[in-house]
N, C-alpha and C positions, 0 to 999 in steps of 0.2 A: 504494500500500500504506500503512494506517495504521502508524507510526511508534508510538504507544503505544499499550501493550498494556490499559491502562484502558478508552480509547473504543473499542478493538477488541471487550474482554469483553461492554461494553455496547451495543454495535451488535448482536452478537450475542442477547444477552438481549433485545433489542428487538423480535428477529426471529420468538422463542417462549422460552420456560422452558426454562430449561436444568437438566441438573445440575453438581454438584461438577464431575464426570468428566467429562462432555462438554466442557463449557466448557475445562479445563484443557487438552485435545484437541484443542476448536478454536485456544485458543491457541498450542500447541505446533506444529500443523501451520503456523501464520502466522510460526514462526522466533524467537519472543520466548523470551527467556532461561527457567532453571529459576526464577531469584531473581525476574524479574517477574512471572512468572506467579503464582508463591507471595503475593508479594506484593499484587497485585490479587485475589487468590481471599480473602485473608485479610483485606483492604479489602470485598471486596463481602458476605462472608460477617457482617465486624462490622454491616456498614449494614442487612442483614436483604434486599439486592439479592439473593444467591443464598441458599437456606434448603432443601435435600435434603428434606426433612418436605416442608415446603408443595409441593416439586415433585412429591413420590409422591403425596401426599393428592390433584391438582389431575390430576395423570394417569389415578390409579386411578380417580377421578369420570368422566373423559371417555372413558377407555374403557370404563367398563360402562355408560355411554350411550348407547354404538356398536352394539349390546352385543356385547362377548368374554368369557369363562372367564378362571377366576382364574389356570391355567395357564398364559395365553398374557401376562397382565397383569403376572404375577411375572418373567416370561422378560424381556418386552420393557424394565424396571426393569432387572433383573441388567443388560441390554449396557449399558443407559445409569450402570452402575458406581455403583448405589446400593447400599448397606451391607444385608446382610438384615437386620436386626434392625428398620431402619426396612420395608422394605418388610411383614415381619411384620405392623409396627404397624399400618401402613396398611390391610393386608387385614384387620386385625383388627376394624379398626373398622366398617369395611363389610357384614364378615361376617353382624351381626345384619339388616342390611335388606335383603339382596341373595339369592334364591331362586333356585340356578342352574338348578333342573329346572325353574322355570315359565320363566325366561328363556331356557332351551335352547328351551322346546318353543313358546313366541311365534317362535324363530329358525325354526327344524325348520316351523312351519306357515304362514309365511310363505314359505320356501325351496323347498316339497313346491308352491306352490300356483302357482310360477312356474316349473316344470321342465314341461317339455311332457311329452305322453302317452306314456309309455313306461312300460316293463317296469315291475311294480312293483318286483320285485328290484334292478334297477336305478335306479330313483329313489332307495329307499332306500339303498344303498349311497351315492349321491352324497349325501345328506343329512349320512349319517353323517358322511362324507370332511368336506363343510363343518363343520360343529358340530366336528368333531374340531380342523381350521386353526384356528376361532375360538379353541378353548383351554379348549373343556369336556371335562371327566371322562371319561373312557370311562364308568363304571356310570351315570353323569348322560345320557353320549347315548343309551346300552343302554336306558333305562327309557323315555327320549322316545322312541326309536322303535319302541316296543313300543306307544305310545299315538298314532300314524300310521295312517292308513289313506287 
C-alpha cells in the first residue's frame, strides 16, 4: 500500500482524468486522512494537475464521440461530483456544434441496420429503448423514429 497520499493521487491521475470528487474518493477509500487529502487536492489543484473544467470539457468531447445524448453526458458528470454550473458551461459550449437529431438518427440507422428481420414494431421499439440508454431526448428519438423505415 502506498504510504503517501500524493503518489497515490497521482498514480491514480495517471490511470485516466479524474475529478475533484472522485479522486478525493479514491483517496478516502485508500485510509489517508481528511487533512491529506485536503491537502494534496489543494496541491494538485494549485499545479493545474486536477482542473474540474478541463475534466468536463475532455469528457463531454469523448463522449459525444461515442456518441451519447446530452442527458446521459450531464448524469454521468453529476456521479463523478462535478459542480452544475461547470457542467452547464460545458454543454454550453458544445451546444452550438452538436445536432442531437442528426446524431440520434446516424445512431437509430446504424442500430435499425444490424437488428435482424423482425417485426417492424418490434425493431422499432428496440431502437427506441437504445437511443433512449444512450441519453437522447425523448421528442429527439420520437422524430428519429418517425424518419425509420
Amino acid at each position: 500500500m502506498v504510504k503517501n497520499p500524493k503518489a497515490a493521487a497521482l498514480r491514480f491521475l495517471k490511470i485516466r482524468p479524474r475529478s475533484t470528487a472522485e479522486l478525493r474518493e479514491k483517496l478516502e477509500i485508500k485510509g489517508f486522512s481528511y487533512e491529506d487529502i485536503e491537502a494534496v487536492l489543494q496541491d494538485l489543484l494549485a499545479s493545474g494537475s486536477l482542473d474540474d473544467r478541463a475534466f468536463t470539457k475532455s469528457w463531454v468531447n469523448y463522449r459525444l464521440a461515442r456518441p451519447f445524448g446530452f442527458k446521459r453526458i450531464i448524469q454521468e458528470l453529476k456521479a463523478k461530483g462535478i459542480d452544475r454550473d461547470i457542467i452547464d458551461q460545458a454543454m454550453a459550449d458544445v451546444h452550438e456544434d452538436y445536432n442531437p437529431e442528426n446524431v440520434a438518427l446516424d445512431v437509430a440507422q446504424r442500430r435499425w441496420q444490424r437488428l435482424p428481420a423482425i417485426d417492424f414494431e418490434k425493431k422499432k421499439k428496440r431502437v427506441l429503448d437504445f437511443l433512449l440508454r444512450r441519453g437522447f431526448e425523448a421528442d429527439v428519438v420520437m422524430k428519429v423514429l418517425k424518419k425509420l423505415k
